[in-house]
C-alpha positions as CSV (number, residue, x, y, z in Angstrom):
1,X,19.0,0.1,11.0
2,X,18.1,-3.3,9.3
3,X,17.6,-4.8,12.7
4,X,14.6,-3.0,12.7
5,X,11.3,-5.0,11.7
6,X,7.9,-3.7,10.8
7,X,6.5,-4.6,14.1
8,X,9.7,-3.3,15.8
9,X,8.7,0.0,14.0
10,X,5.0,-0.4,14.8
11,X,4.0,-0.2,12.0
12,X,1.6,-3.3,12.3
13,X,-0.5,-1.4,14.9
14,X,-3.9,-1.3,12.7
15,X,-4.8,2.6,13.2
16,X,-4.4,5.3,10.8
17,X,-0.8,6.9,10.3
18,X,-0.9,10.8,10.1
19,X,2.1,11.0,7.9
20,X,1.0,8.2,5.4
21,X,-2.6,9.5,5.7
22,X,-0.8,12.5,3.1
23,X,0.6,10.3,0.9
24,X,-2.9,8.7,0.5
25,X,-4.5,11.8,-0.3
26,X,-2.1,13.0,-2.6
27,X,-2.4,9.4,-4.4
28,X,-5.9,9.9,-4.6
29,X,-5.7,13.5,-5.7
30,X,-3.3,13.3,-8.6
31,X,-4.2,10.2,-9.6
32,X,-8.1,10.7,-9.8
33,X,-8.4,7.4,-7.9
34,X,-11.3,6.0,-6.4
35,X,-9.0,4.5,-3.6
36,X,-5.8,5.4,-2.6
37,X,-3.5,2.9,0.2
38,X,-0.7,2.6,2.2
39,X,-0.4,-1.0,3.4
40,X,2.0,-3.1,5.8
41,X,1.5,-6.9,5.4
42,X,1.7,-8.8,8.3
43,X,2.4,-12.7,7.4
44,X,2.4,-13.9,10.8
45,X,-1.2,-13.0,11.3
46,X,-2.2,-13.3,7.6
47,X,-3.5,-9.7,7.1
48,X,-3.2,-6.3,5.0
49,X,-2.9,-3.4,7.7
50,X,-3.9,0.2,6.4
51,X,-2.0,2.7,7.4
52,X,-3.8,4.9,5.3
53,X,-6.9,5.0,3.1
54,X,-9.3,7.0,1.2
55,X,-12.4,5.6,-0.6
56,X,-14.7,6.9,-3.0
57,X,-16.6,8.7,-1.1
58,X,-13.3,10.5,-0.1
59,X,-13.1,9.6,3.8
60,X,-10.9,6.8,5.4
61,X,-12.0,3.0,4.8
62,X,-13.6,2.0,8.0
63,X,-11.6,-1.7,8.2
64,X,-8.3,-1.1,8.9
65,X,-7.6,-4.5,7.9
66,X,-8.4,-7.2,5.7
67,X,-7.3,-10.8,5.2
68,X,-4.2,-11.4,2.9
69,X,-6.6,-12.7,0.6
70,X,-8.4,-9.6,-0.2
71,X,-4.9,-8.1,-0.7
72,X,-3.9,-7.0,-4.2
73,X,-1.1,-4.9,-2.2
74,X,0.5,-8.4,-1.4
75,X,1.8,-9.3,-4.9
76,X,3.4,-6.3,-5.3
77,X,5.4,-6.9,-2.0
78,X,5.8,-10.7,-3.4
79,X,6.9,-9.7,-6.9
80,X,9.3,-7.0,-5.3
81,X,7.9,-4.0,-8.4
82,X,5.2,-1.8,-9.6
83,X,2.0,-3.9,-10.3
84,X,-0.3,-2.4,-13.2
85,X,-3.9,-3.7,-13.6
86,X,-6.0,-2.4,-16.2
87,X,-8.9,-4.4,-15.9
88,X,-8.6,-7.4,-13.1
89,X,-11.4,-8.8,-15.1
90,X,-9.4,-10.0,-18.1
91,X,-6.2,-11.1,-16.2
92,X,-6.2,-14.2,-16.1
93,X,-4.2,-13.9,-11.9
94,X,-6.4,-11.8,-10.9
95,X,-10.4,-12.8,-12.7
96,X,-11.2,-14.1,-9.3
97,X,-9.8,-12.1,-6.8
98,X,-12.2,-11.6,-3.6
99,X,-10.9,-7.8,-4.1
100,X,-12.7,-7.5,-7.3
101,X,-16.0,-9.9,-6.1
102,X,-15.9,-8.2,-2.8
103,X,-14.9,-4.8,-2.8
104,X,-15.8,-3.9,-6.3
105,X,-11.8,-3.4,-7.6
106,X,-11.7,-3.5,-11.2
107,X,-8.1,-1.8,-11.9
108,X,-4.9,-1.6,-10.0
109,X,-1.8,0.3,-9.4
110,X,1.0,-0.1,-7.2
111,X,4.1,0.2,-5.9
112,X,6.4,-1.6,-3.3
113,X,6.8,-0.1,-0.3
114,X,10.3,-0.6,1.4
115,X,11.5,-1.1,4.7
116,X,14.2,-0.5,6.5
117,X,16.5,-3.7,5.7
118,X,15.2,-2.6,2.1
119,X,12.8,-5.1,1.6
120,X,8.8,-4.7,-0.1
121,X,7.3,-4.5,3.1
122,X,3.6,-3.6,2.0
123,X,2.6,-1.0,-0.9
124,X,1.4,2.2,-1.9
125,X,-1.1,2.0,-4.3
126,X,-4.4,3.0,-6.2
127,X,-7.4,1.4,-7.1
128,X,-10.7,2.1,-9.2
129,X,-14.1,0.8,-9.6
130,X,-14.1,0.5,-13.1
131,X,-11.3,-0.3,-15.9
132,X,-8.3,2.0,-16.4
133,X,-5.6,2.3,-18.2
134,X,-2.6,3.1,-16.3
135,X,-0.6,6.2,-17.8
136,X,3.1,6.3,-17.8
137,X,2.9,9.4,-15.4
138,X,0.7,7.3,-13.6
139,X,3.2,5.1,-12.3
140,X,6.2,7.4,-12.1
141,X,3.6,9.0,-9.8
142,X,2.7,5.9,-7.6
143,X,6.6,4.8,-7.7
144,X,7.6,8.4,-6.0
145,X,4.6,8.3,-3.3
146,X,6.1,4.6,-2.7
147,X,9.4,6.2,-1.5
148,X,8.1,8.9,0.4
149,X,6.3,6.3,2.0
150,X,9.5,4.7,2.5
151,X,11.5,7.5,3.5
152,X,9.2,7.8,6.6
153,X,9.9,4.0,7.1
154,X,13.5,4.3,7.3
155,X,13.2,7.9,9.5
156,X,11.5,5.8,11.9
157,X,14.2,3.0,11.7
158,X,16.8,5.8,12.4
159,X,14.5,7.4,15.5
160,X,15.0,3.5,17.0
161,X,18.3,3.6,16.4
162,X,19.3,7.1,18.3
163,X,16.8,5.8,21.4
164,X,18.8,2.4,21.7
165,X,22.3,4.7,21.7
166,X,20.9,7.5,23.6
């Protein structure tokens, strides 16, 4: 199932997923989050893709992409675990991020999202407009949303797999 990439599994396709649309909402509902995501990066074209989204106003982010620089998703797929921001403000990695002077961020939470060859792929995550600290429960919460996120990731691995043998 490895052989499978994220484009392979087309999961780079930039429209809304159904089945990771769920895992945003529940994000965004038991987090009390102002956004919730499921993102795929794609290196080869230097971009965040959504596969799901909700925004403050509780409907689906109109982009469904944004350049890897906006993308706070992208260091948790780079440092391969949970990323917790309180306050992107006073970090020091993070006091200049376009996602903060751009799209108003000011904490972050998230969790790798793996694919099939069991690598961070892109992340699950949640984001507020205004500092937050980030509870234990929190991210036990984000962590499990993560691998159902995943889950569907490697189901859709396997589905590639029976079609090559069938």
């Amino acid at each position: 199932m490895s052989q499978y990439g994220i484009r392979d599994l087309g999961l780079l396709e930039a429209r809304t997923d159904p089945v990771f649309q769920n895992i945003a909402d529940l994000v965004q509902m038991m987090l009390h989050a102002s956004f919730a995501l499921v993102t795929v990066i794609d290196d080869d074209n230097e971009r965040q893709v959504f596969k799901a989204s909700r925004g403050p106003d509780g409907q689906p982010l109109k982009d469904l992409s944004t350049p890897l620089s906006f993308s706070l998703c992208n260091h948790v797929r780079l440092r391969g675990g949970t990323v917790v921001i309180r306050d992107l403000s006073l970090d020091r990695s993070f006091r200049d991020h376009p996602a903060q002077r751009e799209c108003g961020i000011k904490a972050y939470l998230g969790a790798p999202l793996l694919g099939p060859a069991n690598d961070p792929i892109g992340a699950v995550c949640a984001a507020e407009t205004h500092p937050r600290v980030w509870s234990d429960r929190d991210k036990a919460a984000i962590e499990n949303f993560a691998a159902l996120a995943a889950q569907q990731v490697l189901l859709r691995a396997s589905l590639q797999t029976l079609k090559m043998i069938a």
